[in-house]
N, C-alpha and C positions, 0 to 999 in steps of 0.2 A: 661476334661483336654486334651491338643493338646499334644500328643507324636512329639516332633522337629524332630527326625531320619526318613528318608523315606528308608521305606525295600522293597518298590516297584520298582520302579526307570522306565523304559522302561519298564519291565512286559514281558512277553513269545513273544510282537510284538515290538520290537527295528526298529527306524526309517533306511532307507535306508541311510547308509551315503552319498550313490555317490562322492566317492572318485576320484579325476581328473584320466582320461585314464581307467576308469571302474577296478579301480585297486579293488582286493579280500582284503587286509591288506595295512592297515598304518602303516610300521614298523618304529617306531621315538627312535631316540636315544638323553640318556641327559648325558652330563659330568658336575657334580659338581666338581665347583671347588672351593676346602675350604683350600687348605691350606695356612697359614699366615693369618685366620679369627677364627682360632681356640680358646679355652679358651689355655690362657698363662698369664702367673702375666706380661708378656714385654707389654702384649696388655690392661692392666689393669682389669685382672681378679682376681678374689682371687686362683684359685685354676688352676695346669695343664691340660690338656685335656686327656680320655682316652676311648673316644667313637671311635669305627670303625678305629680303627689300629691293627697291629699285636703284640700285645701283651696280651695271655689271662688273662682274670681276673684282668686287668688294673683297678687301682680306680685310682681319682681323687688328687694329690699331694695336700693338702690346701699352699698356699702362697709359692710353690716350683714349679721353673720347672722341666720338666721332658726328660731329655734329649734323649732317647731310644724313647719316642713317638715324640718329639718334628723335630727327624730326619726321623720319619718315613714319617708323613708329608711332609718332604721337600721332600726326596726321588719323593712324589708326583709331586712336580712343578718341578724338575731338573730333574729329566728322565720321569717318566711315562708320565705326559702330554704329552711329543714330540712326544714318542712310537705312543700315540692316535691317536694325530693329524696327525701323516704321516699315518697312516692305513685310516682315514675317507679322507683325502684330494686325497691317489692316489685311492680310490674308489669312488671319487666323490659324497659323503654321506655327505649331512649337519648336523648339528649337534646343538642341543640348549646347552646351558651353564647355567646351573643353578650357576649364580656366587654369593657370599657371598660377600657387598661390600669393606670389608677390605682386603679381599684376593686380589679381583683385583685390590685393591692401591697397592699391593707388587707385583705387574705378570706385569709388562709393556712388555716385551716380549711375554709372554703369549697372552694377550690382543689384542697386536699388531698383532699375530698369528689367533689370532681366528676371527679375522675381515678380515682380509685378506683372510679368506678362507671363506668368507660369511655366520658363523654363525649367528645363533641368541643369543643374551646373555641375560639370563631373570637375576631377581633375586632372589638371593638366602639368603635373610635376609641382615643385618647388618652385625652381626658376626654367629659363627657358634658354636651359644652355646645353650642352653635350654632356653623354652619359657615357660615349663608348670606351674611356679609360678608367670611368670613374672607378674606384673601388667598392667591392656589394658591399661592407660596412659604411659608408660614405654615405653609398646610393640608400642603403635600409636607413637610415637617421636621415636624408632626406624625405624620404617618403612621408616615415613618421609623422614629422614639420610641418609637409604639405598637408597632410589628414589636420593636423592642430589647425595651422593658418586658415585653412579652409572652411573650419568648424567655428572658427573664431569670426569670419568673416560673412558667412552666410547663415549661420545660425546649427548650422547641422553640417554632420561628416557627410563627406562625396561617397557617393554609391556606384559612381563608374568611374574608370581610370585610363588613363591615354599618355604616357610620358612622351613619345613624335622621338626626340631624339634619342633612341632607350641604349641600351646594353645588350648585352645577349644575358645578363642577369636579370633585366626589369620586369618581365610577366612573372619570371620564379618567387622573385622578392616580394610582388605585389600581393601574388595567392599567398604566399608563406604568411604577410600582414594578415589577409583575410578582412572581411565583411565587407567586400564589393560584388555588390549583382554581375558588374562584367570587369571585363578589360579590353581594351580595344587597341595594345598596340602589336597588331597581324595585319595582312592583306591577304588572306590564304584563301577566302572565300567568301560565294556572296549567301554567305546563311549564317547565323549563329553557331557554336557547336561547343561540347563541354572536352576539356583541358586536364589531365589530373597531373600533381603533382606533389610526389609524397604525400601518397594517401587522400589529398584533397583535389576532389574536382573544383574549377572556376570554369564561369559560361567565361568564352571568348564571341563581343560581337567582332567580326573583323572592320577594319577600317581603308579607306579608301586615298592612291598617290595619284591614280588617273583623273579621276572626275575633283582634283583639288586646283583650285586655283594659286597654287602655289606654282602651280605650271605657267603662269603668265610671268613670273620672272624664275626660270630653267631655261635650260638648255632642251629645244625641240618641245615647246610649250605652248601656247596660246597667245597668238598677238593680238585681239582685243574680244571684247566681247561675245561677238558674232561665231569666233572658233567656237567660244566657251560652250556656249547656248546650242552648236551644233552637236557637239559632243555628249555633253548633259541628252540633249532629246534624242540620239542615236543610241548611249546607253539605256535610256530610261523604255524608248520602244522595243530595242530586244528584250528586254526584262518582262515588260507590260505582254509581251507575246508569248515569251516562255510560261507566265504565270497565266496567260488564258488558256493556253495548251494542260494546265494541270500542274506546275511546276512552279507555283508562286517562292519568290526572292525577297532580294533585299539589296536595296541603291542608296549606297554614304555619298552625302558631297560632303566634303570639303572647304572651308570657306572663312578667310581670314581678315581681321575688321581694313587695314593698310595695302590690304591687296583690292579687292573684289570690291570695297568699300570705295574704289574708285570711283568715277562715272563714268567713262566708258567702258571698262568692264562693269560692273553692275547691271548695266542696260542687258549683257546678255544671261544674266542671273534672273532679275528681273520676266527678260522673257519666256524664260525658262519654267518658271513657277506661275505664268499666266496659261502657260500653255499647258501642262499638267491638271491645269483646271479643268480645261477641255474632257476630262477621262474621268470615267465610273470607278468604282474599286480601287483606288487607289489611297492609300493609309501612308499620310504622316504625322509618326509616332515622335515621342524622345527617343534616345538610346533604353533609356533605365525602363520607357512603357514596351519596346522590343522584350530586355532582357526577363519582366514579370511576365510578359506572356509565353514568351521559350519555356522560362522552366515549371510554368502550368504545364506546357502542351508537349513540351519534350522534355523533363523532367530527367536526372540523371538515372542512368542505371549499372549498377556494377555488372562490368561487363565477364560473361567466363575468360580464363585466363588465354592468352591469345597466343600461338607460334612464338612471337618476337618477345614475351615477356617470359616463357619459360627457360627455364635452366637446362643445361646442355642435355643432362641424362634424363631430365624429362622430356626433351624434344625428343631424342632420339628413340625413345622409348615410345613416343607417340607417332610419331612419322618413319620410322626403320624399316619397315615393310611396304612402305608406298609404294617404292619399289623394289620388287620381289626378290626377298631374301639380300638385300643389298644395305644395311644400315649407315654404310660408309659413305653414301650419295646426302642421308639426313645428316651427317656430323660434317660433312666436308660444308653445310650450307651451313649452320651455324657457327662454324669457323670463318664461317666467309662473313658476310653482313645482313641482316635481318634487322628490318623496320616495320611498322607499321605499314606500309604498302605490303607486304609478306602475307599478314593475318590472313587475305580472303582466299578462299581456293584456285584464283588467278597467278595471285600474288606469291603464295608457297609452292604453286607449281611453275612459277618462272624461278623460283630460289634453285630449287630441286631439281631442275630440268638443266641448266645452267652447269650442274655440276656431272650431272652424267654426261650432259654434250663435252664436257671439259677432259673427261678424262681418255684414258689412253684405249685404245681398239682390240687391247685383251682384256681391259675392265670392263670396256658394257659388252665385249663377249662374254664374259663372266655374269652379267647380268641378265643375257639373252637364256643363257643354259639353267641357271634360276628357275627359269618359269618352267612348269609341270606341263608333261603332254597334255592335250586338249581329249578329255575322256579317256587316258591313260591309266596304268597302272596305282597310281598315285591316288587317281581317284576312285576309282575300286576299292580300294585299301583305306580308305576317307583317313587321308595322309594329307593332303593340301590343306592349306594356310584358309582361315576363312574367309578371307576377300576373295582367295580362285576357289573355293567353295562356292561363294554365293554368288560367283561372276558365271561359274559355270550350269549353274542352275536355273541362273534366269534366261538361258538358252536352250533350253532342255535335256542340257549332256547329259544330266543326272538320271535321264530315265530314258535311253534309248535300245533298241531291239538289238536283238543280238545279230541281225543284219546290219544294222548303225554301228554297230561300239564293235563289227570285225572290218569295218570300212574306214573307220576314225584309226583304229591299230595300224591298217595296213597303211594309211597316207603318212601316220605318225614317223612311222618305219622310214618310208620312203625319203619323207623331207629332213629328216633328221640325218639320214644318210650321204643324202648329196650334202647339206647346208652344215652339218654340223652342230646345229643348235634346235630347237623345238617351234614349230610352227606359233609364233606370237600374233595372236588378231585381240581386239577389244571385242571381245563375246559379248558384252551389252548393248553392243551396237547391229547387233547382228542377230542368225536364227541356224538353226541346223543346217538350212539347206543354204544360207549362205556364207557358212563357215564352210563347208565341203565344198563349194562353189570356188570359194576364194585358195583352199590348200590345191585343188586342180589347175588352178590359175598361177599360184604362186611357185609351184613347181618349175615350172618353167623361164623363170626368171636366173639369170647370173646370181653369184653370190654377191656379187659388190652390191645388185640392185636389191637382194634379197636380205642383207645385212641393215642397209638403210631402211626397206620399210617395217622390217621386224622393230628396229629403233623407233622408230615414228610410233609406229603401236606399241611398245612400253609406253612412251612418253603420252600417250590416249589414254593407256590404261588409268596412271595414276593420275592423272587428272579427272578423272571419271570416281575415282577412290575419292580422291580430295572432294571435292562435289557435294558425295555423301556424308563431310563431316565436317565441313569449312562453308561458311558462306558464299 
């Protein structure tokens, strides 16, 4: 079975962004702007809106407006937005616009405002209501709509995409649409990174619920500004550090015109973006100037086919011998679950190791007796499998004196005898004399303790295999 979720993603080695001017962070800011997209019965909804305003414990009005939330909202588009907008224009900070496209049929001012100061305006759905029932034909002629209104409204189709409250259908449906630079409804990381999906890659930039001032009315959020601003410059100095170290990022906030648009929060927004001034290297782009540069500089590449994407008889076909002579350890793993975190030689030697520890103490005896004496008959005979071929060659077994290869017989003999099974070491790790070192050594060990570390070294082994042919 394919696990869909990738818990890998970039892994401990994350690509170099090379952000333009060798900047450390890409500090990108989004305003959504939802209000007059909200659920309201005027906009033919059934019920009022009561997500992300300031009133705690707000439910949902059925077939009522709700007046108290309904102004809270506007408060948004009649002062907050301007507040915004005059902070990002006289600091010269672009700005993407997660627009919803019914709100922007009621913002012509607005609109007119945010082009004028050379944002970018992606979209922000249709309306700005819930998705997670919706139906994907519902939700796909939504989208549509939003692309029309939107096009209709700003003069040109949206080139990024962000529905906030999506589906587990909304990134599928939006690549399936096509012709958007990104999509940004993730939080899986702080880098961009390409998505396929039947056939078609889409970049995903992800986007951000911590650094969002949506947290000033949650639960365990920010009480006023002062949280905000600490937070923001605690994120943005780990970042600006990681990225002097060699590892330049990328920091979303979050920021909504009836929230942040306040004045006491604002004040810590505000100081936020004074203090960033303070720093070198530092790039704030739009979204859509992020996503032109990714797929310059990291451009997509069709990747070789990976563990988690092949077919059973070709995994097993490919991985059956990982470990030695045992293909029933690679079919039991893809029986089992394989994701994306599987692909790297960490990741398919945790799948794989998983099921030898699993099974029962005559089967990885069965897989201890597998393995070929160490300069054995076998190899004489050049009968061994080419991985104990070239494992045992880069140790020298393959050419030792005939004082050697009646010294390796005779310990052969011996450990085989007490143990039952063949002396197992990771030859790669080792040399002649510390392979002879270690069977003198080993000898002497109980079987329980000698059963255990023969296991240990399989599970070296194929890890050392994997190595050679997995990232």
């Amino acid at each position: 079975m394919r696990y869909p979720r990738d818990m890998h993603g970039y892994g401990p080695n994350p690509p170099h962004a090379h952000w333009p001017g060798g900047a450390y962070v890409a500090v990108q800011f989004v305003l959504n702007y939802e209000e007059g997209g909200e659920n309201n019965i005027l906009h033919g909804d059934e019920q009022s809106e009561a997500f992300l305003a300031d009133v705690v414990g707000a439910i949902p009005w059925a077939g009522q407006r709700h007046w108290n939330i309904e102004s809270m909202y506007e408060y948004g588009a009649r002062a907050g937005f301007w507040r915004l907008h005059k902070l990002f224009v006289e600091n010269d900070i672009p700005v993407t616009i997660y627009g919803v496209a019914t709100a922007l049929m009621r913002a012509p001012a607005q609109v007119e405002a945010m082009q004028a100061a050379g944002w970018e305006i992606a979209s922000h759905g249709l309306k700005w209501v819930e998705h997670r029932d919706m139906p994907a034909d519902v939700e796909r002629e939504q989208i549509r709509e939003a692309i029309r209104l939107h096009t209709l409204v700003t003069g040109s189709r949206p080139l990024g995409w962000y529905t906030g409250r999506s589906s587990i259908n909304t990134v599928d449906l939006v690549c399936e649409e096509g012709g958007f630079a990104y999509v940004s409804d993730t939080y899986d990381d702080d880098l961009p990174y390409w998505r396929v999906h039947r056939g078609r890659p889409q970049l995903v930039i992800p986007y951000t619920l911590s650094a969002n001032d949506m947290r000033f009315v949650t639960a365990s959020g920010f009480d006023n500004g002062e949280e905000y601003f600490q937070f923001l410059k605690d994120s943005f100095d780990c970042l600006y550090a990681e990225g002097e170290a060699g590892a330049p990022k990328m920091m979303s906030i979050g920021l909504h015109c009836r929230l942040v648009g306040q004045p006491g929060r604002f004040q810590g927004l505000k100081k936020f973006v004074d203090y960033i001034k303070g720093f070198e290297r530092v790039w704030t782009p739009t979204r859509l100037e992020i996503a032109r540069h990714w797929a310059e500089h990291h451009p997509y590449e069709v990747p070789e086919l990976t563990p988690s994407q092949m077919e059973r008889e070709v995994f097993v076909a490919r991985f059956g011998s990982i470990f030695e002579h045992s293909p029933w350890i690679a079919e039991r793993a893809f029986d089992g679950e394989l994701g994306p975190a599987n692909d790297t030689a960490v990741g398919l030697h945790f799948a794989l190791k998983i099921q030898f520890r699993a099974a029962s103490e005559d089967e990885r005896l069965g897989v201890l007796k597998a393995h070929p004496d160490l300069a054995g008959k076998l190899a004489a005979a050049r009968r061994l499998t080419a991985a104990s071929t070239e494992e045992q060659a880069s140790a020298g077994l393959d050419a030792l004196t005939d004082e050697e290869r009646e010294t390796f017989t005779r310990l052969n003999a011996a450990y085989t005898e007490k143990f039952g099974f063949p002396l197992i070491i990771a030859v790669k790790d080792n040399t002649k004399a510390s392979i002879l070192a270690a069977f003198r050594q080993r000898l002497d060990n109980s079987r329980e303790e000698e059963f255990a570390t023969a296991c240990a070294q399989v599970e070296r082994i194929a890890r050392l295999r994997l190595e050679a042919i997995l990232p």
